[in-house]
VEXKE-584478 format. One record per residue: residue in three letters; y negated, z, x of N, C-alpha, C, O in turn. Coordinates in steps of 0.1 Angstrom, whole numbers, padded with zeros to 4 digits, always signed. Atoms other than C-alpha are relative to their C-alpha. Layout:
BEGIN
alaYZXYZXYZXYZX
...
END
This chain:
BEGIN
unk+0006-0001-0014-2046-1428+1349-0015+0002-0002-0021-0004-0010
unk+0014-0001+0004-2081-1416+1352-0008-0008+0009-0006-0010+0021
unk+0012+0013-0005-2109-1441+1357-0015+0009+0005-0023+0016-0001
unk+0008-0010-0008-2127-1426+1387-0021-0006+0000-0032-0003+0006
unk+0015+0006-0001-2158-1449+1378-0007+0012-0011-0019+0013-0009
unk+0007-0001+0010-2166-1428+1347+0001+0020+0003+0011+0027+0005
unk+0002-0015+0001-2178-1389+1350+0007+0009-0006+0008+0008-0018
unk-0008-0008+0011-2155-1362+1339-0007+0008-0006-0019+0010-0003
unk+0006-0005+0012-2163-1342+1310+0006+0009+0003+0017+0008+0008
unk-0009-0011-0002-2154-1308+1311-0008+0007-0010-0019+0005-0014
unk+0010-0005+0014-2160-1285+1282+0010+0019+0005+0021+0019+0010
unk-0001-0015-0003-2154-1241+1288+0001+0004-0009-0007+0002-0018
unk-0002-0012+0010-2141-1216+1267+0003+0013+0008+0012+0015+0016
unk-0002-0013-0005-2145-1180+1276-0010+0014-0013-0021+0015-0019
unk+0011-0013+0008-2155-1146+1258-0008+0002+0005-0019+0000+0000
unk+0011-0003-0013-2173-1136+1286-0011-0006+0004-0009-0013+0014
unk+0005+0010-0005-2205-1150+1288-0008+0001+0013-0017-0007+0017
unk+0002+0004-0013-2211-1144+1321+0008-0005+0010+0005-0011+0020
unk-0011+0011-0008-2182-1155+1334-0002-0017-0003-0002-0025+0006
unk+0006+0004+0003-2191-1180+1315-0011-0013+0006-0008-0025+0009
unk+0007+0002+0000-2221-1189+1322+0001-0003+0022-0005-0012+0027
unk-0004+0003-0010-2211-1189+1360+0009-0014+0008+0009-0021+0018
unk-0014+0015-0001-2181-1215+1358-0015-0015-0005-0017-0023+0004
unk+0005+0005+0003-2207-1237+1342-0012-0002+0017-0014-0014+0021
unk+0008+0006-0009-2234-1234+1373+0010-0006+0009+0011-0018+0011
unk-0010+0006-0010-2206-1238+1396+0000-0014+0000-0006-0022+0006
unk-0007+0015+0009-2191-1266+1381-0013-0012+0002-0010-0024+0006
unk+0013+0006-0003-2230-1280+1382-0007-0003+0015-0016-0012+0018
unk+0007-0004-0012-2237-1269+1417+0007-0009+0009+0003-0014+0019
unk-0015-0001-0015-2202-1278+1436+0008-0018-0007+0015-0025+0000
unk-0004+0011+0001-2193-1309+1418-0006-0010-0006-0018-0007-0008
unk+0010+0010+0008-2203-1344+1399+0009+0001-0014+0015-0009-0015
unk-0005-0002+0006-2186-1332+1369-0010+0001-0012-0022+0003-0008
unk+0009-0001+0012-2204-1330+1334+0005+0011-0010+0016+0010-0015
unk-0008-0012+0008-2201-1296+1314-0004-0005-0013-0016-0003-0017
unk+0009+0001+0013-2205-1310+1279+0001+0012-0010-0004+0009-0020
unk+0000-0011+0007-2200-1276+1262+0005+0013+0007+0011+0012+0018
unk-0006-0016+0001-2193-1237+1262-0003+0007-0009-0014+0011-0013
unk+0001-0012+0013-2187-1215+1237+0011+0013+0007+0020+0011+0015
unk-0005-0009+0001-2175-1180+1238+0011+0000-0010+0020+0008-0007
unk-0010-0001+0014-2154-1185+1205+0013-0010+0002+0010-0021+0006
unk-0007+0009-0004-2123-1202+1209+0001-0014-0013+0001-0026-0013
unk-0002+0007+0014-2121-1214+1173-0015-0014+0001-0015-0026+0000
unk+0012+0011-0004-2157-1231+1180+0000-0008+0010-0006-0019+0009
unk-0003+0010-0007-2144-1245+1208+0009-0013-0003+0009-0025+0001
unk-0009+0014+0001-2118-1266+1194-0007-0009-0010-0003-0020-0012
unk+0009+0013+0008-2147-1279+1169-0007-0007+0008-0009-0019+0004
unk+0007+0007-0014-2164-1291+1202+0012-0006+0006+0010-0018+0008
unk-0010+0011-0007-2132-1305+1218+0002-0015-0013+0002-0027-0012
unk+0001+0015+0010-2131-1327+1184-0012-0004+0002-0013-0015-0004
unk+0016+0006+0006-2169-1334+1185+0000-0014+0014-0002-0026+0014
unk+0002+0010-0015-2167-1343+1226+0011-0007+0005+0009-0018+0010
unk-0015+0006-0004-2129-1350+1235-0003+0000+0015-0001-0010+0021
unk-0002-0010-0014-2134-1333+1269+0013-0008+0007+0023-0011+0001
unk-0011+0006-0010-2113-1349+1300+0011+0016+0002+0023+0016+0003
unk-0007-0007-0008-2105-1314+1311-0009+0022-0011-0019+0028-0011
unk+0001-0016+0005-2106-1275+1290+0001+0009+0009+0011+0008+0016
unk-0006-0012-0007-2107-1246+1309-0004+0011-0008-0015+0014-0013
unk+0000-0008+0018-2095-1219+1282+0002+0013+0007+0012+0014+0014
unk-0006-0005-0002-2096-1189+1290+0015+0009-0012+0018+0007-0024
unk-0012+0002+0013-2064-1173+1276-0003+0015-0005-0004+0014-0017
unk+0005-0012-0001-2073-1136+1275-0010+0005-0016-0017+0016-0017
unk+0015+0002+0008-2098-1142+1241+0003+0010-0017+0013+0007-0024
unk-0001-0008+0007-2102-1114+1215-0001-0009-0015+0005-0004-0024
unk+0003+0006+0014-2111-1137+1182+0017-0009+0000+0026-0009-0009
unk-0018+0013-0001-2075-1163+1188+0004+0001+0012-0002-0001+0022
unk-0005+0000-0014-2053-1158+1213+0003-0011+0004+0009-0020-0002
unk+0000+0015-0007-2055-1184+1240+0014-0007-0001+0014-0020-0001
unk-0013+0011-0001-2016-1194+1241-0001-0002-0015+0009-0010-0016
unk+0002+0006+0013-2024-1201+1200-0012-0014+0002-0011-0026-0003
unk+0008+0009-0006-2052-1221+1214+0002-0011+0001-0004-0021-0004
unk-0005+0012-0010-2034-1242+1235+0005-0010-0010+0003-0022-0011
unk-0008+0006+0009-2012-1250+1207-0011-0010-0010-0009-0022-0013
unk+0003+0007+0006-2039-1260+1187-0009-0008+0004-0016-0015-0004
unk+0007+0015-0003-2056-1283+1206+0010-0014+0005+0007-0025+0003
unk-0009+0011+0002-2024-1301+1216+0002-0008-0010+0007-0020-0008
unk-0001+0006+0014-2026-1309+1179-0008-0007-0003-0010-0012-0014
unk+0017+0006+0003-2056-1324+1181+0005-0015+0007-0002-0025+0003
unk-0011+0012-0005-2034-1353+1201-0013-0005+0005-0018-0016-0001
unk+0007+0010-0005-2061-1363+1220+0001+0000+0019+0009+0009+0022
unk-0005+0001-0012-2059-1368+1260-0007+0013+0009-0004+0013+0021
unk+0003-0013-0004-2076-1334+1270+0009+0006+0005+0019+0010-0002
unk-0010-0007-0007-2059-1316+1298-0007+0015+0002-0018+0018+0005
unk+0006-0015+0003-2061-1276+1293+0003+0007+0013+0015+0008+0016
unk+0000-0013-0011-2065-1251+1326-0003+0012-0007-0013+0013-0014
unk-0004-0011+0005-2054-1218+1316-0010+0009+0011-0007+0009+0023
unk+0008-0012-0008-2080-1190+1331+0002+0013-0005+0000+0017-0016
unk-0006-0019+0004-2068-1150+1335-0005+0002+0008-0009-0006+0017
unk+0002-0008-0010-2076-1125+1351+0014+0007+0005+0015+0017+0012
unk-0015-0006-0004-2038-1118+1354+0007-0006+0006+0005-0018+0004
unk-0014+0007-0001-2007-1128+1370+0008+0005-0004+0017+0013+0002
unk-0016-0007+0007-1985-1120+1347+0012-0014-0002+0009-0025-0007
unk-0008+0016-0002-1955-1145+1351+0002-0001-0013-0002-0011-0018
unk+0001+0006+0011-1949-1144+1318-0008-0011-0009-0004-0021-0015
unk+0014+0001+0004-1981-1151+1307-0002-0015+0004-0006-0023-0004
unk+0002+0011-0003-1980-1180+1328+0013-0010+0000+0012-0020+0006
unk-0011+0007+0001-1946-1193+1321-0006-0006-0016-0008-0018-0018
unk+0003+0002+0015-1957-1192+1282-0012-0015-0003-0012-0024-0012
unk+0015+0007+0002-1992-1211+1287+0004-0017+0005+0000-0027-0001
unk-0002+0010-0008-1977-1238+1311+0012-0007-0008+0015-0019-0006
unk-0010+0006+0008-1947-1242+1285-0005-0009-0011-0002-0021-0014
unk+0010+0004+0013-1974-1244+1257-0004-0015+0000-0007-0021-0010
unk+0011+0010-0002-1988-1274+1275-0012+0000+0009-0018-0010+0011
unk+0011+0000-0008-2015-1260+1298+0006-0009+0015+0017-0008+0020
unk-0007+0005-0012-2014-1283+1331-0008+0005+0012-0012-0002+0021
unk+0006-0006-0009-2029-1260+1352-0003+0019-0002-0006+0024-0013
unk+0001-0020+0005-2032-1216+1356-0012+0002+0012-0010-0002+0023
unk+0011-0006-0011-2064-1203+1375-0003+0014-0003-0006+0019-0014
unk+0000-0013+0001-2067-1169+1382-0017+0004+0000-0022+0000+0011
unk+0014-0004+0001-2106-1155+1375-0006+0003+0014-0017-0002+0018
unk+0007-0008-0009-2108-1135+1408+0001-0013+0017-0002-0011+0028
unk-0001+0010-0015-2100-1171+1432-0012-0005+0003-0022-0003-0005
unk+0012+0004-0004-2125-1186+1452-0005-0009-0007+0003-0015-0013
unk+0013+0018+0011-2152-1216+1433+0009-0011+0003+0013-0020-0004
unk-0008+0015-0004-2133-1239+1456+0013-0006-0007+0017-0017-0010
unk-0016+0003+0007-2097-1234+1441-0002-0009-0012+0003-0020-0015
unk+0006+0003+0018-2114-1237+1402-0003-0015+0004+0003-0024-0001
unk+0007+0019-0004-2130-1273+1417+0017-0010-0001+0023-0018-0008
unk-0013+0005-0001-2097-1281+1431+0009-0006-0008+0015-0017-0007
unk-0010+0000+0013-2076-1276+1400-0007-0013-0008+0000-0023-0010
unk+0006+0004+0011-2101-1292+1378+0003-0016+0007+0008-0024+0000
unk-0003+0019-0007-2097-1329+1403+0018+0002-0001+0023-0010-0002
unk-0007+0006-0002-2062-1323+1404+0013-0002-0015+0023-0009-0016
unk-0004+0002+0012-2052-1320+1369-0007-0008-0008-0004-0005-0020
unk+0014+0011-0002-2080-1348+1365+0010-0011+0002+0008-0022-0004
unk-0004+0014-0009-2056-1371+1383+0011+0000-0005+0020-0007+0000
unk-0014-0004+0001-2027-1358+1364+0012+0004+0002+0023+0000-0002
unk-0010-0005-0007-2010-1338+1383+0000+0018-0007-0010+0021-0014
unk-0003-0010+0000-1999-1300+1379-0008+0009+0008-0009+0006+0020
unk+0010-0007-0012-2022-1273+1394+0008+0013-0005+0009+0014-0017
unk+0003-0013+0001-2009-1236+1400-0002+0005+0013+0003-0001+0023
unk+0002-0006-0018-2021-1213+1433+0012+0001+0008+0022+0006+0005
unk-0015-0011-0011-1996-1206+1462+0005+0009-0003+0017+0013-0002
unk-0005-0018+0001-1998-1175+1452+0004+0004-0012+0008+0016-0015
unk-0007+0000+0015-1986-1180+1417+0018-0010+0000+0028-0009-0006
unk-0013+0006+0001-1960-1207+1427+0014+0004-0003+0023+0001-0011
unk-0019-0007-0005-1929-1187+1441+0001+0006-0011+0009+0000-0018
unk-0001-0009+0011-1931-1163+1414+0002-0007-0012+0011-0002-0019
unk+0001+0006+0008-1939-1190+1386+0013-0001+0000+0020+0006-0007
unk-0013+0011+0003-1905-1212+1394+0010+0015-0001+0016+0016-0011
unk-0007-0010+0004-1887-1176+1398+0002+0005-0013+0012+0011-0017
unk-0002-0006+0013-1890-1168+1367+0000-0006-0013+0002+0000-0024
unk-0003+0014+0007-1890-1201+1350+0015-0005+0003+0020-0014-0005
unk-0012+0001+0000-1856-1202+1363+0010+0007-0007+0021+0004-0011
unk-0008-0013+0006-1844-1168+1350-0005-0002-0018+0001+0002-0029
unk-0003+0006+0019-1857-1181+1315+0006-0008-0005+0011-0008-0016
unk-0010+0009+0007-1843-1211+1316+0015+0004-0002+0021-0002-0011
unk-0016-0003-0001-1806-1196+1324-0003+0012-0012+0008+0016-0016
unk-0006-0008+0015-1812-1171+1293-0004-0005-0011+0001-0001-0021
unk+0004+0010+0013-1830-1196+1268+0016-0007+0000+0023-0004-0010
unk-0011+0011-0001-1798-1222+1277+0016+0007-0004+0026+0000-0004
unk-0009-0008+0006-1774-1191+1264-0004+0002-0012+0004+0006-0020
unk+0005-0005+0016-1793-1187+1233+0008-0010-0010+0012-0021-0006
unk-0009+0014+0011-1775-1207+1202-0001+0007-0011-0001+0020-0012
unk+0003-0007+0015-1779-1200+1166+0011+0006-0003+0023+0003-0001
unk-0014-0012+0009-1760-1169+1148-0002+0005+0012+0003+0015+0009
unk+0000-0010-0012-1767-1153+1185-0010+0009-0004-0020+0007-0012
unk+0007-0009+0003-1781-1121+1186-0015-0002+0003-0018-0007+0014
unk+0011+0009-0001-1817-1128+1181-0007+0007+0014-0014+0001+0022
unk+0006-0002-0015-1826-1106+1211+0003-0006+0012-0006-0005+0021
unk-0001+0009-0010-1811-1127+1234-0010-0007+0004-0012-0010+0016
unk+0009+0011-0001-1839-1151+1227-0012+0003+0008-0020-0005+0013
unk+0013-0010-0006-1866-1124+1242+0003-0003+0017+0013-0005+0024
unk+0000+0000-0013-1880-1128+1275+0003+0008+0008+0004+0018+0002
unk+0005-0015-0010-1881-1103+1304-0011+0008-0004-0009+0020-0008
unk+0012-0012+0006-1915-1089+1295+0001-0002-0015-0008+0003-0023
unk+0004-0002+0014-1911-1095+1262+0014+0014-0004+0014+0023-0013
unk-0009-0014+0000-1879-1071+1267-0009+0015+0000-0009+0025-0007
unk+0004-0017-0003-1900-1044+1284-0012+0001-0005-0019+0010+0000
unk+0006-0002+0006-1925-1047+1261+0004+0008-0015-0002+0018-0020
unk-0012-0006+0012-1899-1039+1230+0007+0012+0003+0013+0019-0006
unk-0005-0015-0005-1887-1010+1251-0012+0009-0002-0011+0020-0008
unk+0011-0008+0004-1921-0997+1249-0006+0005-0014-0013+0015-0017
unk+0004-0004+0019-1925-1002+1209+0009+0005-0002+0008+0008-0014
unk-0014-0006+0005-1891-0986+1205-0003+0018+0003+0002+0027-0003
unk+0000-0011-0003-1904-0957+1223-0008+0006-0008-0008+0018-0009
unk+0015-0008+0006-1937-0951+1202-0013+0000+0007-0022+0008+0005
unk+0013-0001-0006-1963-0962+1223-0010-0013-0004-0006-0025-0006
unk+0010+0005+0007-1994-0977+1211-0008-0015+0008-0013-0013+0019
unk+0009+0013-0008-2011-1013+1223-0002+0003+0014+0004-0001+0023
unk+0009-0006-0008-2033-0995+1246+0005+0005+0015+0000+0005+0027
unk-0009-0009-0009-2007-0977+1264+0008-0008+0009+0009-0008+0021
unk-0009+0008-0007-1982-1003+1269-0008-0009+0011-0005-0011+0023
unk+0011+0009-0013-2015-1026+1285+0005+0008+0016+0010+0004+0026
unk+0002-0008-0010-2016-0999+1308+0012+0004+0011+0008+0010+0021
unk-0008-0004-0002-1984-0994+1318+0008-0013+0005+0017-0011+0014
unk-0003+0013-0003-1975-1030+1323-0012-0005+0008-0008-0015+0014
unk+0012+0005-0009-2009-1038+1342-0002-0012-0006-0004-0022+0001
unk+0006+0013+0008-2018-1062+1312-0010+0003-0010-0014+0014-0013
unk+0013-0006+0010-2045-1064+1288+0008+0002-0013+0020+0002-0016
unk-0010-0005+0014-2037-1054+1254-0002-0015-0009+0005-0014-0018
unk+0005+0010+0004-2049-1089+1241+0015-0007+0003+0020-0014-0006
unk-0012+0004-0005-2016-1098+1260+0008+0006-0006+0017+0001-0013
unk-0013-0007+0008-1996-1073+1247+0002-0002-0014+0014-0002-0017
unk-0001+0007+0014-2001-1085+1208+0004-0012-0001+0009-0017-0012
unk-0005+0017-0003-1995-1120+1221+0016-0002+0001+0023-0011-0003
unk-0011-0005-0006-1963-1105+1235+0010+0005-0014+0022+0004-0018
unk-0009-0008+0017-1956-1085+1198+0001-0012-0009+0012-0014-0014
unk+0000+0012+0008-1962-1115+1178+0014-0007+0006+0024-0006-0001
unk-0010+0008-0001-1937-1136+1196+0013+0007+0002+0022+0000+0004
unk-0012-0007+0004-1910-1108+1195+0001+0000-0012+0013+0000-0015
unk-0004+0001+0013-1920-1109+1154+0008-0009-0002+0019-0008-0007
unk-0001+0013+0000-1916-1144+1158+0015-0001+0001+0022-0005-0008
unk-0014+0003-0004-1879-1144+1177+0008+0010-0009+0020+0007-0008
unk-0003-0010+0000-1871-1114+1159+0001-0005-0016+0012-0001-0022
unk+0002+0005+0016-1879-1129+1121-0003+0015-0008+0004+0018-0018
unk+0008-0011+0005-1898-1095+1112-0012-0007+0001-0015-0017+0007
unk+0009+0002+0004-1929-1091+1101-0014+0011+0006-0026+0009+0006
unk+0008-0016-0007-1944-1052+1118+0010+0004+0009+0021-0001+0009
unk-0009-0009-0012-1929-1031+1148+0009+0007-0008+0016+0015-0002
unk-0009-0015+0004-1910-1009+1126+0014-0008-0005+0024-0002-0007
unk-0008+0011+0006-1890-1042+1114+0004-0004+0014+0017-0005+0014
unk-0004+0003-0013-1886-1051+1150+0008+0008+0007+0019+0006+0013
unk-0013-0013-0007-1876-1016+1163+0010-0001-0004+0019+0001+0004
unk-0011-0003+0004-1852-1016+1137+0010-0006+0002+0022-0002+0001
unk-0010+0005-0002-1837-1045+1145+0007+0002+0013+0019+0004+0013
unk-0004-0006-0014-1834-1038+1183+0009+0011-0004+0021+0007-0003
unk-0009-0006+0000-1817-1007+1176+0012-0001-0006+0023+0005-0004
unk-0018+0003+0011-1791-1019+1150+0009-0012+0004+0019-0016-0001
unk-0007+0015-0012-1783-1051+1177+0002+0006+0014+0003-0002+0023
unk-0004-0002-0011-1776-1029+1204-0009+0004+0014-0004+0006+0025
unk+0007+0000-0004-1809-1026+1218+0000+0018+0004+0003+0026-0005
unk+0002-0012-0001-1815-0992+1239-0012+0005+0009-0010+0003+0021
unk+0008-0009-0002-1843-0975+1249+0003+0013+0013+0011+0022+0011
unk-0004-0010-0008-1844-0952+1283-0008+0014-0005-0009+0024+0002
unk+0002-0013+0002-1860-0925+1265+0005-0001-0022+0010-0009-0030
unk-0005+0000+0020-1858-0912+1224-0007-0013-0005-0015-0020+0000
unk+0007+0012+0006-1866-0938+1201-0011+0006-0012-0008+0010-0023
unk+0012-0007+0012-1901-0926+1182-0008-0015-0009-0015-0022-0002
unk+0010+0009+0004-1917-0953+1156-0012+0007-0007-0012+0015-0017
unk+0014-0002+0007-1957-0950+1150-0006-0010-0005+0000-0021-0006
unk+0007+0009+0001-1983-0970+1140-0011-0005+0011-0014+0003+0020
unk+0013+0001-0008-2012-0985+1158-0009+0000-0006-0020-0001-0001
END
């Protein structure tokens, strides 16, 4: 339970230093909260979550040097009582099914008002769960439709089974031949996301490159609505 006599500590990770550098005045302006760090680096940040032990992270997840749902993981490891808020500029339910699985106890979207970000930060403070309204319905939607295809999965099953929704129509897109950049585009996600997305298809998939991936998709039944082309990126 948090002991409301003692100042929270809050520590920021973002690439972006002006976003950045914004959440910090905020955070300074709008509450009694204490920013003891920000770094741009995620990796630097988790040398500062060990230095400070932060009440409350806000990671973003989006981050070109370590991807943020690796992040999460590794500060969970760090077993110390730091609660992580997940910041995108997306709603991708995936995205936020993954992060909130990971361990994050809170999803804030970049483009919400100062007030929401305050909000979260007191109510994942107090130990509770924070996601927007406007992420809710959609979150449990789709936290439902994974749980009912995770809870079919069982070993010796075909390992595609284990793939999510977008991690499906993302494997439809490497099957076709289209490149990082493309698929971002085409899914309305960043490409930062979509490698987050290829990794954990290597991952379920026990390959090592897309061309090991494609192949297994198509030799397990996997099909593709157009030809199947493999390139590189």
């Amino acid at each position: 339970m948090r002991d409301f006599n003692k100042k929270l500590r809050v520590l920021l990770i973002d690439d972006n230093a002006n976003h950045l550098r914004g959440i910090k005045e905020l955070i300074n302006l709008e509450s009694c909260y204490e920013v003891v760090g920000t770094t741009t680096s995620a990796n630097l940040g988790v040398n500062l979550i060990k230095k400070y032990h932060p009440d409350i992270v806000l990671l973003d997840i989006n981050m070109p040097e370590k991807d943020g749902l690796q992040t999460i993981q590794t500060i969970n490891k760090l077993n110390l009582s730091t609660k992580i808020i997940a910041l995108s500029g997306y709603d991708d339910s995936d995205l936020i099914y993954r992060a909130m699985k990971l361990g994050a106890k809170g999803y804030v979207l970049k483009t919400m008002a100062s007030v929401k970000l305050i909000n979260a930060i007191e109510e994942v403070a107090s130990g509770k769960i924070y996601l927007p309204t406007v992420l809710t319905t959609r979150f449990f939607e789709y936290f439902q439709t994974t749980a009912k295809e995770e809870s079919k999965t069982s070993e010796g099953e075909n390992l595609l089974n284990t793939l999510t929704i977008r991690e499906n129509e993302v494997l439809e897109l490497l099957t076709e031949g289209i490149n990082y950049k493309s698929i971002a585009g085409k899914l309305i996600i960043s490409e930062t996301t979509v490698k987050t997305h290829v990794n954990n298809i290597f991952q379920k998939l026990q390959v090592n490159d897309r061309t090991n991936a494609v192949l297994y998709a198509l030799s397990h039944g996997f099909k593709s609505s157009k030809t199947n082309v493999i390139t590189t990126v």
